[in-house]
N, C-alpha and C positions, 0 to 999 in steps of 0.2 A: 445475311447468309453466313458470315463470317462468325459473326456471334453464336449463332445456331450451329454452324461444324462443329464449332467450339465445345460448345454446353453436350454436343453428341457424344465428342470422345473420352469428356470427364465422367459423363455416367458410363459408356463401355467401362471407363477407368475401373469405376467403383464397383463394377459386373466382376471385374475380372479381381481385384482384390479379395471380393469374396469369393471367386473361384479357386484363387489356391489358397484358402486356408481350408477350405473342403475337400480334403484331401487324405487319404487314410496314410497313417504312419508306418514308410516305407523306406527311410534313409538317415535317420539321426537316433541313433541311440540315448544321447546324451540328456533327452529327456525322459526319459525313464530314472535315473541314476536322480535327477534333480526334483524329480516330482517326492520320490521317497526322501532325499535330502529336506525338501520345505515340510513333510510330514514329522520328521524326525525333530525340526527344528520348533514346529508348531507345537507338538508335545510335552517338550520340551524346554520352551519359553523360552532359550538359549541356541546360539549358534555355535556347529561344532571347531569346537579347537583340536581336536585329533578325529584322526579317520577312524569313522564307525561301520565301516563298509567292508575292508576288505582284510584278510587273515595276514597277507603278506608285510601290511605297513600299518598294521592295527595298533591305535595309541601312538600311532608318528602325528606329528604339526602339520595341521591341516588350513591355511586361510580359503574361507568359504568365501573366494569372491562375486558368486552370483548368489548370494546367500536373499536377498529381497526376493530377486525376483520369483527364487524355489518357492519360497512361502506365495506368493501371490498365485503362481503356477500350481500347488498344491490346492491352495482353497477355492479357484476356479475347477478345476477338476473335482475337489471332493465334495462341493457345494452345488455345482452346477452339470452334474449329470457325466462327471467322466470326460472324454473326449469332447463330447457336446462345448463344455464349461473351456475346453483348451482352445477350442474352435472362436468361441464369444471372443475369448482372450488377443486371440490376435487377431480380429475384425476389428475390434477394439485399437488395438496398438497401433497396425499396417495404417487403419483411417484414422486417427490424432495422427498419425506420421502427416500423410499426404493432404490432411487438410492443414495442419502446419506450414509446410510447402508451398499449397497451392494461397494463403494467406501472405506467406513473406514473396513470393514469386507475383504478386496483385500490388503487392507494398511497393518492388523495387524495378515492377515493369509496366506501371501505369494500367491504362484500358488495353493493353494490347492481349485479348485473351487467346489470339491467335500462337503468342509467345510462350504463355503458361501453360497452354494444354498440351505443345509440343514438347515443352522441357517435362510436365509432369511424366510422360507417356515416353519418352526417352529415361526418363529414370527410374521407372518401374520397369521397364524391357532392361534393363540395366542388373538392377537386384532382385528379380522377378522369382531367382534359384535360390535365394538366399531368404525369401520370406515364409519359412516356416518355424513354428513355435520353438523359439529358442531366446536366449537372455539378449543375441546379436539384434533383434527387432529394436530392442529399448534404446541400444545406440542410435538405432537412424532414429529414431521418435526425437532422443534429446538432441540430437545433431541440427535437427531442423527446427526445433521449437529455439536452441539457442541463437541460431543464424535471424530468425522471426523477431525475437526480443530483440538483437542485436541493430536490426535494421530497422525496425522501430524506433529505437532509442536515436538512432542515427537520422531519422526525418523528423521524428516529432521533440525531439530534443528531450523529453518525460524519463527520470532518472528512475522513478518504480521498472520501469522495462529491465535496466541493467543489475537494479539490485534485487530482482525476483530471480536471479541468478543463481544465488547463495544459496538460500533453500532446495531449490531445486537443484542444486549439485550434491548436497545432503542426500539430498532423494537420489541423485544418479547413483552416486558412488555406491550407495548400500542396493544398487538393484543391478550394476555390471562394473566393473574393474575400467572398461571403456570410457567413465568418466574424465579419463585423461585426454581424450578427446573435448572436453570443455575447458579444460586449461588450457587447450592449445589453441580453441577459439578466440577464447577472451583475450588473451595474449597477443592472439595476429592481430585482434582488433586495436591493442592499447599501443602496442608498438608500430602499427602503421599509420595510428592515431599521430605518436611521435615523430615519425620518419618523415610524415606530411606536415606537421608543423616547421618543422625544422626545415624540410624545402622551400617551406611557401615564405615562414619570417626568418630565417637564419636562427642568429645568436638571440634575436628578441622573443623567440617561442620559451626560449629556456627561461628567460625570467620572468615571462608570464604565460605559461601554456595554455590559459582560458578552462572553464571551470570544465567542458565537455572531454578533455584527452583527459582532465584531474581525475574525473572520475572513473574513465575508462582505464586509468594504470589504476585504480585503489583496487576496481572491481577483479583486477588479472589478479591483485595481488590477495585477497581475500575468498577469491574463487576454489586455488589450491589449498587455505589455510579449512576451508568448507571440505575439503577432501579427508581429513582425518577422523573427522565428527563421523565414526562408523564402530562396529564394535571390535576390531583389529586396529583401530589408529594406523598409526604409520604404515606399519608392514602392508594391509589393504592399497594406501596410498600409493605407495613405491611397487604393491605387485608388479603391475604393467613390464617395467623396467626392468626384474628383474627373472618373470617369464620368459621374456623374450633374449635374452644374453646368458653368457656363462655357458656352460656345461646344455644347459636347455634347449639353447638354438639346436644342438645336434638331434635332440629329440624331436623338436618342433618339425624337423624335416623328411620325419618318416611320416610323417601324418598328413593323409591327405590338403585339407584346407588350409594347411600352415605352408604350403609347397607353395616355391617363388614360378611363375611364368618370364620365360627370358621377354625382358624390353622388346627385343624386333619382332616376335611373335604376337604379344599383346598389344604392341602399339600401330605397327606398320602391316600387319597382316588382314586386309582387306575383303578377304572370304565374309560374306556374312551369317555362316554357323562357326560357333555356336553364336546364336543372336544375340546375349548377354553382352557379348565379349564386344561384340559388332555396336550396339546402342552405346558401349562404353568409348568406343573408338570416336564414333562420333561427338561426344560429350568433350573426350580431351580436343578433338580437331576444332568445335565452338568455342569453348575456352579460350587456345591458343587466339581466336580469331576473334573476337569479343575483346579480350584484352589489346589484341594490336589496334583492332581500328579505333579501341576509347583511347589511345595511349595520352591523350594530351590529357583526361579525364580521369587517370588511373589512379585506383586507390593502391597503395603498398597494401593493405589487410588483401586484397584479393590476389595478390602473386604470394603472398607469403602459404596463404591457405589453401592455392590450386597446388604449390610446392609441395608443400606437407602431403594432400591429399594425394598424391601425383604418386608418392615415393612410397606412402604405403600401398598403395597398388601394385606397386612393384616390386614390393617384399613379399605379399603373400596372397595367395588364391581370394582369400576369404573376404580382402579387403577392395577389392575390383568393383564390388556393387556400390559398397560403402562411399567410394567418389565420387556417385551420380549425386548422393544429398550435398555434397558441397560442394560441385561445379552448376548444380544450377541455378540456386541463387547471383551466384557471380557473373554465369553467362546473362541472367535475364538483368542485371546492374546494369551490365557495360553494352549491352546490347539497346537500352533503351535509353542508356545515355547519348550512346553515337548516335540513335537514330530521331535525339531532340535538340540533336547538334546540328541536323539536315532539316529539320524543319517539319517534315511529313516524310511517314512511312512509305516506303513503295511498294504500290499495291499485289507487285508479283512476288516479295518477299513476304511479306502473310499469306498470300495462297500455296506457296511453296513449301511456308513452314507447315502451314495445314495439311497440307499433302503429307510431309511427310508424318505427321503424327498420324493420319488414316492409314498410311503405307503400316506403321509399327501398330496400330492399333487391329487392323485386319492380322498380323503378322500375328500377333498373341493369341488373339483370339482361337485363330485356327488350330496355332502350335497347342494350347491347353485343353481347347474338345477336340483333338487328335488321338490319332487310336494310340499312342506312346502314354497318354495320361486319363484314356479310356479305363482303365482297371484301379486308378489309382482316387477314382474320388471316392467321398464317402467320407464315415466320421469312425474314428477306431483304428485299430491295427492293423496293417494290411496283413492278407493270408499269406505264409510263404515267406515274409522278410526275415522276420526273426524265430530263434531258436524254443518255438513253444510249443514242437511237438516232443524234442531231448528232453527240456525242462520238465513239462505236465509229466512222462515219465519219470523222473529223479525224483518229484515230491511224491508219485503214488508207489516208488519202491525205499523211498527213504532213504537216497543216495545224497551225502551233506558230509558233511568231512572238507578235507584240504582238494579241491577240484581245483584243476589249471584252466583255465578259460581263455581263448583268444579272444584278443584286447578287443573287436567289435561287439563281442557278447556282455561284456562284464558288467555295461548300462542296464541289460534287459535283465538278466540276474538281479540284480540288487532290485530291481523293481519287481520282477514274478518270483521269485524266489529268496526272501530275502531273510528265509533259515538257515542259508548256509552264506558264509563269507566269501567273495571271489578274490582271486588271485592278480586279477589287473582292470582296469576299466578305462574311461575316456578323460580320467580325470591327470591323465600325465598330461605335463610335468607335475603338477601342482601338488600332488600325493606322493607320486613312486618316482623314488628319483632317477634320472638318465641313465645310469647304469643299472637299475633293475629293471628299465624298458630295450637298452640294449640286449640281457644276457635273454629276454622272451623273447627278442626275435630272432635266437641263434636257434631254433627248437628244432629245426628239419634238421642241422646238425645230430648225427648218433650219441655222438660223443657227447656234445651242449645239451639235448635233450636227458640223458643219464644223470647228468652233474645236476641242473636244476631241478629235476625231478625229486631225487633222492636229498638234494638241499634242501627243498618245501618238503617234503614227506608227502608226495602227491600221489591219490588211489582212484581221482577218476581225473577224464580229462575231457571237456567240451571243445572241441578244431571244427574247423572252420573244412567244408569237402572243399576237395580239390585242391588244396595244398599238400605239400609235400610231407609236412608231418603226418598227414590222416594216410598218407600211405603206407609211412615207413611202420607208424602204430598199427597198421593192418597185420603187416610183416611180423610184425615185432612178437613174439609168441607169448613175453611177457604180459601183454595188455590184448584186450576180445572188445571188439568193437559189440556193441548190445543193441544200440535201437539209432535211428538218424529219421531227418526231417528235412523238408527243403535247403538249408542250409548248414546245418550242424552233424556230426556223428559222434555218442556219448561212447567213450570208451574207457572201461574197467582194467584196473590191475591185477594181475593174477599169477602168483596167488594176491589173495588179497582182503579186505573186509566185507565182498560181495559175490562171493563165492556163489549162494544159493542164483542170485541173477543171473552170472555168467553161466551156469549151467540150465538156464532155461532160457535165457534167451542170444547165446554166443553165437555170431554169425561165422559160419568156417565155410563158406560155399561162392557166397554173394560178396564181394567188394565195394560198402557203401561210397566208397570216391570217388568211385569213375564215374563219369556225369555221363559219359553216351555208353553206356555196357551193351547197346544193342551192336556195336563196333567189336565185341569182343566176347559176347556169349559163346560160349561151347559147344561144339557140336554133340555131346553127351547129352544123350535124354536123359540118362539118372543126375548128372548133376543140372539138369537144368530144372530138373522137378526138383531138386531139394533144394535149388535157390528159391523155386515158385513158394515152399514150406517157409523157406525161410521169410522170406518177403510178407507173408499171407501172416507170419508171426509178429511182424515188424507192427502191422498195419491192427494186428487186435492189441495190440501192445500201446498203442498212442492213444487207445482207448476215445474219450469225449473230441479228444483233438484230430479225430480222422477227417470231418468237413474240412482243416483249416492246414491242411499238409497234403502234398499233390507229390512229392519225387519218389514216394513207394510205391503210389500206383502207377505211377506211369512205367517204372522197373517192372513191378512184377505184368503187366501189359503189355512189355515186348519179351518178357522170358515166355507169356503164354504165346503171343504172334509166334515165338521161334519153334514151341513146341508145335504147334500147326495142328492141323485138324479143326472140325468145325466147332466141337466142344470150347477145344481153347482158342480158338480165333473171335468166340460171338464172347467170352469172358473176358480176351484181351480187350476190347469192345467196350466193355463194360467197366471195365479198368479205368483205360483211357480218358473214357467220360469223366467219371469220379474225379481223374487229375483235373481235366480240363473246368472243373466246377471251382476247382480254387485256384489254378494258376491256366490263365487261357492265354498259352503262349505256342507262336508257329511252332515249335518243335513237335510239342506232341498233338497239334492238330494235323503234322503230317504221318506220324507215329501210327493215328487211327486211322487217316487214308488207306496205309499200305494194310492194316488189318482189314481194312473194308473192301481193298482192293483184291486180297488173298479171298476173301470168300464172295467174290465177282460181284459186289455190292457197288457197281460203278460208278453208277448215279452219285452214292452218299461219298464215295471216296474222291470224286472232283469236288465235291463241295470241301470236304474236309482239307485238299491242297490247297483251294481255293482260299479260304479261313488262316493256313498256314502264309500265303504269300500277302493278304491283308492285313494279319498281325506286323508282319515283317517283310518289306518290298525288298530285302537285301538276304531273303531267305533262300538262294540257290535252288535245294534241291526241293524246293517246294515247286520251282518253275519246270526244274528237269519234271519232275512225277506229274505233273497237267499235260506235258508234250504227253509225255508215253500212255498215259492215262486216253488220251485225244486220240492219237493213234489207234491203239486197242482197238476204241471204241468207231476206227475209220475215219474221226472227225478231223483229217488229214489239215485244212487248213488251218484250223485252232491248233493242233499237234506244232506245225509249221513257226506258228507265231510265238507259241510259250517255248517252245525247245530253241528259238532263236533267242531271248529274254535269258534264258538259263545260259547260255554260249559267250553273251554278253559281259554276264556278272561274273561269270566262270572265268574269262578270259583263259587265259594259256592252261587254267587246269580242268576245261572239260572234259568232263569222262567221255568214253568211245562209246557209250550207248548212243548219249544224247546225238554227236554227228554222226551214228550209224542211223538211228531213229528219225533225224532229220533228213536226211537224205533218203529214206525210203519214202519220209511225208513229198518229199517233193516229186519222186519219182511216180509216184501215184497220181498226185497231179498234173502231170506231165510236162515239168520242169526239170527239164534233163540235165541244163548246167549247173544247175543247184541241187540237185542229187551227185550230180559228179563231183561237186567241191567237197561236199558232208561227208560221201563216201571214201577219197580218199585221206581225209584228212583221218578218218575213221581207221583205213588202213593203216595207217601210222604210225598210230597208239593203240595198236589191235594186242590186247593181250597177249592170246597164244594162238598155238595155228587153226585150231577152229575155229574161235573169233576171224581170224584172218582173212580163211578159206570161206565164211559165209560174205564177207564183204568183197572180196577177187569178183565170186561169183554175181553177187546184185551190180558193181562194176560192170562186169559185163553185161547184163543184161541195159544197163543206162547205152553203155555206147551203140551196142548193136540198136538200141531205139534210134539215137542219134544218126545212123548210116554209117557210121565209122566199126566197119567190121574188125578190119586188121586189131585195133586197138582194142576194142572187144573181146576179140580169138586172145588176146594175150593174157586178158583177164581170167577169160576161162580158162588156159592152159595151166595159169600160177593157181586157181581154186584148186583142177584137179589133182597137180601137183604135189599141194599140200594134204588134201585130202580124195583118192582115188574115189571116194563113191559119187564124186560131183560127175561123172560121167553119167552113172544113173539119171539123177537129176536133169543132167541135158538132154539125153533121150528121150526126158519124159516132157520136158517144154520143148522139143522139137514136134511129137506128136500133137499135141494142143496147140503149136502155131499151124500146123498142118491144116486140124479141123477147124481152126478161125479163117483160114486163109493166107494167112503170113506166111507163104510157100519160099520165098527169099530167107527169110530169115532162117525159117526151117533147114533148109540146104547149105546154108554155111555153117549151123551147127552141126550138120551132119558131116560137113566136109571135114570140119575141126575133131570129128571123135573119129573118121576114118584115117585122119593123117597119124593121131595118138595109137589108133589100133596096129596101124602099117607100120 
C-alpha cells in the first residue's frame, strides 16, 4: 500500500507538471525580449556584444548572459509551432529536473519511496511559481543533475560521475550565469570532503588525503576553470558577482523578484498561504531536523550547502523555490541515515510522511484547476496581459521614433514590435545602468518627466494605466492620450510628428486611467455621449485586436448603463459580454448585473452577481447586489444570508443600504431583533434626513410588532420630525391595520398623530 500511495502521488506529480507549463503567457515579459534575442543571435551566428534593442543604450556593452538558452528558446518556438515548441520546452526541462531528483533522492534514500515522493511533492509546491518558461528552470535542472552525479560518485566511488562535470558546466555557463551555483556545489562537496578528513585522521589526511577528496578538490578546482570556456570568457564568469553588488544592488531592489522577504516573515511565519512559502517552511524545519538527529553521521558538504542555500533565500524572492532542489537531497541523506542507525523505519513515520505528501498533493491540485488559474491555461498569449492592443495600433499608424516605454513593456515591444527601439526593458541592470533606471522611475515627477523627456527627444510614450504619469500626461496639454488597452495608454506629443493621429483620434472627454469611471462618470448626457464616441473610436481603432482587449468595452458599457434607457442598457449589454469574452473577471460580471438589473432582467442579473462573487469570493459588492437583488425579488431569506456575507467582508465599511436592506429582509420574516439591529445600525450611517426619516419610520413599525409601543411612538415621532409627510404614511397603515384587524396597533398610532396634532 505504501508503494502504491507512493507511485500515486509521482504521477499526480507529473499531471501537475504538465499542468503549469499549459498555461498561457500572463506574467513574465522577459521572454519575449529573449526569444527575439536567440533569433537575432541565430541569424547571426554570433552573440551580441552591444545592445541591438533599445535607442537609449544602443551600441553600449552588452554580456548576453542567457545567451544559450535564447537560441534553444528561439528554435523551440520557431521550429515547433510557436508557443506549442515553448510548452515541449519546459515539459522537457520541469521533467529532466524532477527525474534528476527523484533519481538522486532513490540514490541517498534507499527503498523508502514513502521519503521521495514527499520530498519530491514538497519541492514542487515549493517552486511550483517559479516554473515557467524562463532561463531560471535550467538552474534547478543543473542544480539536481549535479547533486545526482555528485552522490553517485559518492556511493559508487566511479570518477566518470565527477568528471562529466566539466562539460557540462560548459554547457551550464553558456545556457544561465547561475552556473555559479555549480562551483559552489563542487566546492561544498571538496571542502567538506577535507573538513571530514581532517576530523576523522587529523594531521595524517594531509599527507595522504586518499585518491577520493584528490579528486573531489581537482574537480572544484577545474569546474570554475570550465566557466570561461564561453564566448565572453571572464566577464560571463564573474557576471554573477558583479550583477549583484556595486551601484546594481540599488537597482536590483526596485524590481520585483530581486526584493529580500524579512527572515521572521519567511521563516517563522506559519500561515500556510501563500503555500510556496509554507512547503518552503517546511523544507528548512526537515533540514534543521535531518541534520540534528544524523548529527554523529553529519557530512560538513550538507551544512555548508543548506548555509549557502539558506542565505540566498534570504537575499531575494526569486531564490525561495531554488532551496527546495538543495534541501532535498540532504534531508532524504540524513534522514535515511538516522533511520539505518535505528534499525527499522517506524511505521507511523512513512504514513505520516505520505500523508503529508497527499495533504500537498490535493493542496495543488485544487489550487491549479481553481477558478484563480481557470482563465489562465492554454498555449499562447494571455488576452489582456500585455500591451497588444497600443502596439497593433502604433505599427498600423506607423508610430516608431524615440517612444518611452514603462520598463514592464519593453520585453513585449522588442518582441511585437521590433521596428522601432525601446527606451528600457527587463534587461537592467545588465544594459541600462542604475542611474538611467533611477532617473525612469522619477517620471510621475513634472519636473523629472520634462527633463527626460526633452533628454531622449521622446514623441510617443507607452504607461502603464493607473499610474500616476498616465494621469499627469492626461493633464498635460502637451501630450493626447490616442488609443489604450487592458493595460497600457499610447500617448502623443503635441505638437509633434503625429499631428494627423492626434487629430483623429485625441481623447478630450474620456479619461483612459481611471480603472473604475463608473465611480465618476458625469452627470452630462452630452459629455457622456461624446465619451460613448470616443470609446466606440477607441474600439474600431484596435481594429483585428478587438477579440483580445476587454477595458473599452467594458468603459463604454457603463457610459451606455449611465446613459439609461433601453436602447442603451440592451447595448451596455452587449458591451459587457464582449469584455467578459476576453477578460472574465467579477468586476464586470457585476457591471452587466446592474445593466440587467436596470432593465428588470432579474433572473440573468442574479446569475451575473452570482459569476461575479465565484470569480472572486472577496468581491463585496457582488455579495451586497444578490442581498438586494433577493429582496426585490421577496427572496427574503436568500436576501438575509448574501446581505449578511456582504456585512462580513465589509466589516466597518458597510454601506447603509445593505443594513437597511437586511433589516427589512428580517422584518419580513418576522425576526424583529434582527430587523432592529440592521435598522439601527442603518440609522447611524443614514446619509441624509430622508435616508433617515425612511429608517425612524420601518424602526417603528419593528418595535410596535414587538409590543414595545413607547419605543416605537419615538421612532415615529423622530420620522415625522424629520420629514412631516410621515404622518400621511401613518394614517394610512393605521387604516389597513384597522381592516386586518390589528385594532391596538391602529389606536396607538392614532393616539401618536392626535398628541402631534394637539
Amino acid at each position: 500500500m505504501r508503494v502504491f500511495s507512493a507511485l500515486m502521488v509521482l504521477a499526480v506529480l507529473a499531471f501537475l507538471l504538465v499542468l503549469v507549463a499549459f498555461q498561457l503567457q500572463h506574467r513574465d515579459a522577459d521572454i519575449f525580449w529573449a526569444l527575439k534575442s536567440g533569433e537575432w543571435i541565430v541569424e547571426n551566428l554570433k552573440v551580441p556584444s552591444t545592445d541591438p534593442f533599445s535607442f537609449t543604450f544602443e551600441g553600449s556593452e552588452w554580456v548576453d548572459f542567457t545567451w544559450g538558452f535564447q537560441v534553444v528558446a528561439h528554435l523551440f518556438y520557431s521550429r515547433l509551432g510557436g508557443w506549442t515548441g515553448l510548452f515541449i520546452l519546459q515539459v522537457l526541462a520541469t521533467g529532466a529536473t524532477f527525474l534528476f531528483l527523484y533519481l538522486n533522492l532513490k540514490t541517498v534514500g534507499g527503498k523508502r519511496a514513502w521519503l521521495v515522493s514527499t520530498l519530491l511533492f514538497l519541492v514542487f509546491a515549493s517552486s511550483y511559481s517559479r516554473l515557467f518558461i524562463r532561463p531560471h528552470l535550467f538552474a534547478f535542472l543543473f542544480i539536481s543533475l549535479y547533486l545526482l552525479l555528485l552522490n553517485l560518485y559518492d556511493r559508487k566511488g566511479n570518477a566518470r560521475y565527477i568528471f562529466a562535470l566539466v562539460p557540462l558546466h560548459v554547457l551550464w555557463i553558456n545556457m544561465h550565469s547561475s552556473a555559479v551555483l555549480g562551483v559552489f556545489l563542487v566546492g561544498a562537496w571538496a571542502l567538506g570532503a577535507v573538513i571530514d578528513g581532517f576530523r576523522e585522521r587529523g594531521f595524517a589526511f594531509i599527507k595522504s588525503p586518499g585518491p577520493e577528496a584528490a579528486k573531489l578538490v581537482i574537480i572544484s578546482l577545474a569546474v570554475p576553470l570550465a566557466s570561461v570556456i564561453n564566448p565572453y570568457g571572464l566577464k560571463l564568469a564573474l557576471f554573477p558577482f558583479i550583477h549583484q553588488g556595486g551601484e546594481n544592488a540599488d537597482a536590483l531592489r526596485h524590481i520585483g523578484e530581486w526584493t529580500r522577504i524579512p527572515a521572521s516573515e519567511l521563516l517563522f511565519y506559519f500561515y500556510p498561504k501563500p503555500f510556496n512559502f509554507f512547503a518552503f517552511r517546511l523544507l528548512v524545519v526537515g533540514a534543521v531536523a535531518a541534520l540534528v538527529m544524523n548529527f554523529r553521521g553529519l557530512k560538513t558538504r550538507d551544512v555548508v550547502i543548506m548555509a549557502g542555500a539558506l542565505y540566498m533565500a534570504l537575499s531575494h524572492v526569486r531564490w525561495v523555490g531554488q532551496f527546495a532542489y538543495f534541501a532535498a537531497p540532504v534531508i532524504a541523506a540524513n534522514a535515511a541515515s538516522y533511520l539505518e542507525s535505528r534499525k527499522k523505519d517506524p511505521l507511523w513515520f512513512s504514513w505520516a510522511s505520505l500523508g503529508l505528501a497527499f495533504f500537498v498533493a490535493v493542496l495543488m491540485v485544487s489550487s491549479l484547476l481553481g477558478p484563480s488559474y481557470r482563465d489562465k491555461f492554454g498555449l499562447g498569449i494571455k488576452k489582456g496581459a500585455f500591451p497588444e492592443g497600443t502596439v497593433s495600433f502604433m505599427r498600423s499608424e506607423g508610430i516608431r521614433g524615440r517612444l518611452f516605454n514603462d520598463y514592464i513593456f519593453g520585453g513585449y515591444l522588442i518582441f511585437a514590435y521590433p521596428e522601432t527601439k525601446v527606451f528600457i526593458d527587463g534587461r537592467t541592470p545588465t544594459v541600462y545602468s542604475p542611474y538611467f533606471f533611477w532617473t525612469s522611475r522619477l517620471v510621475s515627477d513634472e519636473e523629472g518627466w520634462k527633463r527626460l523627456s526633452d533628454e531622449h527627444g521622446i514623441t510617443a510614450a507607452l504607461v502603464k494605466i493607473e499610474t500616476p504619469l498616465c494621469s499627469k500626461l492626461f493633464d498635460n496639454p502637451g501630450w493626447r492620450a490616442v488609443v489604450f488597452d487592458d493595460v497600457s495608454v499610447l500617448y502623443l506629443r503635441d505638437p509633434g510628428p503625429y499631428g494627423d493621429t492626434i487629430s483623429r483620434r485625441s481623447l478630450k472627454d474620456l479619461n483612459p486611467c481611471a480603472d473604475s469611471p463608473r465611480y465618476t462618470l458625469p452627470s452630462d448626457r452630452e459629455k457622456l455621449t461624446r465619451m460613448a464616441g470616443e470609446l466606440e473610436g477607441v474600439i474600431s481603432a484596435l481594429g483585428d485586436m478587438e477579440g483580445r482587449v476587454s477595458r473599452p468595452h467594458r468603459l463604454l458599457g457603463l457610459v451606455r448603463s449611465e446613459l439609461a434607457g433601453e436602447e442603451n442598457l440592451r447595448a451596455a449589454v452587449a458591451e459587457f459580454r464582449k469584455a467578459l469574452s476576453v477578460d472574465d473577471d467579477a468586476r464586470t460580471h457585476y457591471d452587466l448585473g446592474v445593466a440587467l438589473g436596470k432593465l428588470e432582467m432579474r433572473e440573468e442579473a442574479l446569475v451575473a452577481f452570482k459569476e461575479a462573487v465565484e470569480r472572486d469570493d472577496g468581491f463585496k459588492e457582488g455579495y451586497l447586489a444578490m442581498g438586494l437583488a433577493h429582496h426585490d425579488m421577496k427572496n427574503h431569506e436568500a436576501a438575509q444570508r448574501w446581505l449578511e456575507e456582504y456585512i462580513a467582508l465589509a466589516d466597518d465599511s458597510a454601506d447603509y443600504i445593505a443594513y437597511k436592506t437586511h433589516g427589512m429582509s428580517c422584518f419580513e420574516l418576522s425576526r424583529y431583533d434582527c430587523a432592529a439591529r440592521s435598522l439601527e445600525r442603518a440609522a447611524f450611517i443614514a446619509a441624509d434626513e430622508v435616508e433617515l426619516s425612511e429608517v425612524y419610520y420601518y424602526l417603528g413599525n419593528v418595535y410596535f410588532e414587538k409590543g414595545d409601543y413607547a419605543l416605537g411612538a419615538g421612532y415615529y415621532n423622530k420620522a415625522m420630525d424629520n420629514e412631516p409627510r410621515y404622518a400621511a404614511v401613518l394614517r394610512t397603515l393605521s387604516r389597513e391595520l384597522k381592516e386586518k384587524g390589528s385594532t391596538e396597533r391602529a389606536r396607538n398610532i392614532d393616539e401618536i398623530l392626535r398628541m402631534r396634532a394637539g
